[in-house]
N, C-alpha and C positions, 0 to 999 in steps of 0.2 A: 380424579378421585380424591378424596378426601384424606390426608395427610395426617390426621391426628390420631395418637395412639388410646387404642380401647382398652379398659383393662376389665375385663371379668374372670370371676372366681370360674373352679372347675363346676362347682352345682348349677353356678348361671349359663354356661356354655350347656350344660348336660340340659337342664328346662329348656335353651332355644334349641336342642338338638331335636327333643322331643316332641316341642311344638311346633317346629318347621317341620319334623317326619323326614331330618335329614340322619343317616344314619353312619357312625365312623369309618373308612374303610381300613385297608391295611397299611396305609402310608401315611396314615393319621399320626402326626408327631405325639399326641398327647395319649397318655395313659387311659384308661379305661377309666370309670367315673362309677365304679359299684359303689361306692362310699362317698358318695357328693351326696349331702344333705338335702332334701327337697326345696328347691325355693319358686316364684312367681317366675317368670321370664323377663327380661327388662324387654325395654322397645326398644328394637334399632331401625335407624333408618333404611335406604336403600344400598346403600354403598360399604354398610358395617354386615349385613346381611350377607352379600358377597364374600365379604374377608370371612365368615362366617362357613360359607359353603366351602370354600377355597383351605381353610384350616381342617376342617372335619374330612373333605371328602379330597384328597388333591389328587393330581396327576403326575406332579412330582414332589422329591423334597428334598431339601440340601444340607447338608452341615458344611460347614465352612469355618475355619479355623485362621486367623491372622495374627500372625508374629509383628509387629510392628518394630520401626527401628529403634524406639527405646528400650528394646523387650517387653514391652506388653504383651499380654495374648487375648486376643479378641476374639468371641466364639457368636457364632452365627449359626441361625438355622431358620429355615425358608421352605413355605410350602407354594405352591403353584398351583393353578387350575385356569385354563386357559387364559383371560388377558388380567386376572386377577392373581395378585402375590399377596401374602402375610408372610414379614418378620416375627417370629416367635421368642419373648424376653419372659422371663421370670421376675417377682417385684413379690415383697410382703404381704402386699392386697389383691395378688392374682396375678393374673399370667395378660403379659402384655403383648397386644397386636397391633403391629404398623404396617397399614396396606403398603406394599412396595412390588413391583411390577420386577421382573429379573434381569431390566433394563436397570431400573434404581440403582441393584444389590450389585449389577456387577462395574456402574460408574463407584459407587461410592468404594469398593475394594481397590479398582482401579487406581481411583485416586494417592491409597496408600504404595501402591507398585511406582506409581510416576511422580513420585518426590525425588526430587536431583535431576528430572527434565526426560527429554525423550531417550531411553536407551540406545547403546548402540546395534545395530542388527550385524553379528558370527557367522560367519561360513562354516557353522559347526553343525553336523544334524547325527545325532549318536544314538545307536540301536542298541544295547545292555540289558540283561538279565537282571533282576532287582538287588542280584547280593553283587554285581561289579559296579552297578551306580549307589548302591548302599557303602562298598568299600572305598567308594569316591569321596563320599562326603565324611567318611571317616579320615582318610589321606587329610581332606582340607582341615577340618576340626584338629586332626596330631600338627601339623605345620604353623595355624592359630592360635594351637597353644603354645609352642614353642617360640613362635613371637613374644607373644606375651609376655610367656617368661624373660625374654633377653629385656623385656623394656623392663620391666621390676628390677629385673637386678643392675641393667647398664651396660648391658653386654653383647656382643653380636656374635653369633656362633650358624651354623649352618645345621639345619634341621635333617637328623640321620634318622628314615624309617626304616625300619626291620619288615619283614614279615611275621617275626614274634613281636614287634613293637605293635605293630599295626593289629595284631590279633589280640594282645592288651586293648586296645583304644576301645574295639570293638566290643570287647564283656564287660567293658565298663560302661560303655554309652547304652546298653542292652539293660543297665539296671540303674540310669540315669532317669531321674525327674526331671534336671533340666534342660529345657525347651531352647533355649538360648543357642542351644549347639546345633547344628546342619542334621548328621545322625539321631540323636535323641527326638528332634521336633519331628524328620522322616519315620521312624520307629512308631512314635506316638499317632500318626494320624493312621497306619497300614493299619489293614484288616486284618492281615496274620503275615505280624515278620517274619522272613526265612531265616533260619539256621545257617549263622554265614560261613562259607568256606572258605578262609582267606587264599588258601592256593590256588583252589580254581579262579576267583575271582580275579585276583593279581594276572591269573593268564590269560585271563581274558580281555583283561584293561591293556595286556602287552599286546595282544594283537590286531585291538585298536588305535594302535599306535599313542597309548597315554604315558605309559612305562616301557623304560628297557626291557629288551625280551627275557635277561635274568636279572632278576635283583626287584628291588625296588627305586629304583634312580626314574625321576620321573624325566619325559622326552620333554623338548623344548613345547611341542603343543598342549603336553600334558601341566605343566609347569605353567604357563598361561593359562587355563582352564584353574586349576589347583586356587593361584592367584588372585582370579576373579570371584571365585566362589569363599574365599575367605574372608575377604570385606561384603560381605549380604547385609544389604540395608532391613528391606522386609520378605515376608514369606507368606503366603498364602494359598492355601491348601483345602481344596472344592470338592467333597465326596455329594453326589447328587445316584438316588434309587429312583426309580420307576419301572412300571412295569409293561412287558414288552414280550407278546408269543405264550400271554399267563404265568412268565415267569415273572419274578423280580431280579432285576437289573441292576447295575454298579459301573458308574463311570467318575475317576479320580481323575485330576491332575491339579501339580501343584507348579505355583508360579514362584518361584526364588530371584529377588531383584539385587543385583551387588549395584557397586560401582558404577560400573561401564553397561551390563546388560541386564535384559531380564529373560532370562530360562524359562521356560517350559518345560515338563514333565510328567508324561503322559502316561500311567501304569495300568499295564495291562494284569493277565494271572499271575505271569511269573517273568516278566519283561517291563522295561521304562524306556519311552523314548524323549530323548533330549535335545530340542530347537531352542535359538533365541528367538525373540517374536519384537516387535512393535509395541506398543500403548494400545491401539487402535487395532492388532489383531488378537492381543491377549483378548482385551475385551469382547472379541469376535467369538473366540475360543471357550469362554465361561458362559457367554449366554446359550452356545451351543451344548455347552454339560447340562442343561438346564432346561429339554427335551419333554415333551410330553408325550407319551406313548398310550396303551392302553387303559383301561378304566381296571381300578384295581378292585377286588372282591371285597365286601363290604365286612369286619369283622366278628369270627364267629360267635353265636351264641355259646354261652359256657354252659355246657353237655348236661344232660341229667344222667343219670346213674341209669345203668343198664340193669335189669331186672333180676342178675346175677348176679349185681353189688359190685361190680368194677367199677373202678375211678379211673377215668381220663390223665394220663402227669400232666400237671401244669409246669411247663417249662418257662424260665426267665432269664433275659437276658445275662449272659458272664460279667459285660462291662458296665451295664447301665439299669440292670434290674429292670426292665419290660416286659410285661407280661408279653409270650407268642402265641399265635396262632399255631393248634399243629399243624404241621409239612411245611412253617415258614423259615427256610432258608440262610436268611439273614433278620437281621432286628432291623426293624422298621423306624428305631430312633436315631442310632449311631451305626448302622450298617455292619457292624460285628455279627462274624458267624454264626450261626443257633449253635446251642450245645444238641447234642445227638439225647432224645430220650434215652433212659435204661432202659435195657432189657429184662423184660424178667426172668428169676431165677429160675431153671430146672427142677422139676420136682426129685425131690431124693428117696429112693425106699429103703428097706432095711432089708438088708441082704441075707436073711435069717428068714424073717417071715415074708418077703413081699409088700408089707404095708407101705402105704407112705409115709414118710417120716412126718411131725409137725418142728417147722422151723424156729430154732431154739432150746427143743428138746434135748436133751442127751440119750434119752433111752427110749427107744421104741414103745411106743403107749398099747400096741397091742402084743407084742410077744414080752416084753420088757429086757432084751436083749441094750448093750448101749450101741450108741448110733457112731459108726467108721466113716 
């Protein structure tokens, strides 16, 4: 396939939609095109045509987010349909597509995990709740910064966590923007961070054997782990939707490279499981995120008005502004939960006459009583 990136506006994407008679479905990354100007269709050949169907109508789609070891953050997003992929970029003069196959996408992320050579593979395989592997990476982040600090000042002192220190670290990484930290970049990629309980969590990392069973004094396994995880080169973090049984689907995992290894971290609803892996299984592991399931329902037409004069809520995404489909579950662009329509209000009468009230009234428009 042809390797060169396309660049068309959204009116031009919208004219070949219309004149291929391909229509968006719900996994379509792009926004709806009510407001694309009319224009001609350009010609594409046979192979930009594909990347074309594969954007509009896919079977899967990814976001993908990379922490690089400089701290950069590199943002990705990938639609799929069978042996066809498009990278989707954003530019001045339109919205940029680079056919890439989910072989491409997941060598070239690879490639950033396997700087400093082939990790090494842990006898570690850990089964945790999202707030005891969240209060993990909060542990590492309190002990990195406490390095930190002895190197500023020249000092060498031993890092004392609390259970109220640690429950600090954590309301402040909760209203952290930066991504640089283990917790904050975990936070930023979840769907919906939990409400951490430092005690439960603490006791549940003791029974893991990461921490003494009281206190927080980390066990020598935990202290090795803590260790590794403090020096992370890059991080890389794969949320891939499709749809599956007519519903929409949701499969994360993020890969954190230190040092010595590369983790795996596999989050389920309310649980993360954590392996070190290979080069050659990661990569195993992300093209498998990368699944094509059912065909997804093609997007709906926007309602006409019922003959009763209701209107449809148009609901939009919390974090990215998307327009939804209704009963669509998740957003189709960043995988953030739908906000729940309102409900509407209960009609109120006036406890006098009976009537119903009109909202905003103060007084009852037929007895003229005021309204309780």
């Amino acid at each position: 396939m042809n390797l060169e990136t396309i660049t068309l506006t959204d009116a031009q994407i919208q004219a070949l939609a219309i004149n291929s008679h391909i229509k968006p479905n719900l996994l379509c990354l792009l926004p709806d095109f009510d407001k694309a100007e009319s224009v001609s269709p350009p010609l594409l050949d046979a192979a930009p045509q594909a990347v074309l169907n594969a954007l509009l109508r896919p079977l899967n789609t990814a976001d993908m987010a990379v922490l690089l070891g400089n701290d950069g953050l590199m943002r990705l997003q990938l639609s799929l349909r069978g042996e066809t992929g498009v990278l989707l970029g954003q530019a001045d003069d339109g919205n940029q597509l680079l056919p890439a196959s989910e072989g491409d996408v997941a060598t070239m992320v690879m490639a950033y995990l396997a700087q400093g050579g082939e990790p090494l593979k842990r006898a570690v395989a850990l089964n945790l709740s999202q707030q005891a592997f969240l209060l993990l990476l909060a542990a590492a982040d309190a002990y990195k910064t406490s390095y930190l600090e002895d190197v500023l000042k020249h000092t060498v002192s031993a890092a004392n966590l609390t259970a109220k220190s640690l429950a600090r670290a954590v309301a402040e990484a909760y209203e952290s923007t930066d991504l640089r930290w283990l917790l904050p970049f975990a936070l930023f990629r979840l769907e919906a961070a939990p409400k951490l309980d430092v005690t439960s969590a603490l006791a549940e990392l003791a029974e893991v054997g990461l921490i003494e069973a009281e206190g927080v004094v980390l066990t020598e396994e935990g202290a090795l782990f803590i260790d590794d995880l403090m020096y992370r080169k890059a991080i890389a973090d794969v949320t891939s939707l499709y749809v599956q049984d007519a519903a929409l689907a949701r499969s994360q995992v993020m890969f954190i490279r230190t040092e010595q290894t590369l983790w795996a971290v596999q989050f389920g609803d309310n649980d993360a499981a954590i392996r070190s892996l290979s080069i050659d299984e990661a990569c195993e592991l992300m093209v498998s995120l990368l699944i094509q399931k059912d065909e997804p329902t093609v997007r709906s037409a926007p309602q006409a008005e019922s003959p009763a004069g209701a209107k449809t809520e148009v609901i939009n995404c919390s974090k990215c502004g998307q327009r939804l489909a209704p009963g669509t579950k998740f957003c189709i662009h960043c995988g953030t939960p739908a906000p729940q329509p309102s409900s509407p209000k209960a009609a109120v009468f006036c406890k006098y006459c009976g009537a119903k009230l009109v909202p905003g009234k103060h007084f009852c428009t037929k007895c003229g009583k005021p309204c309780e």
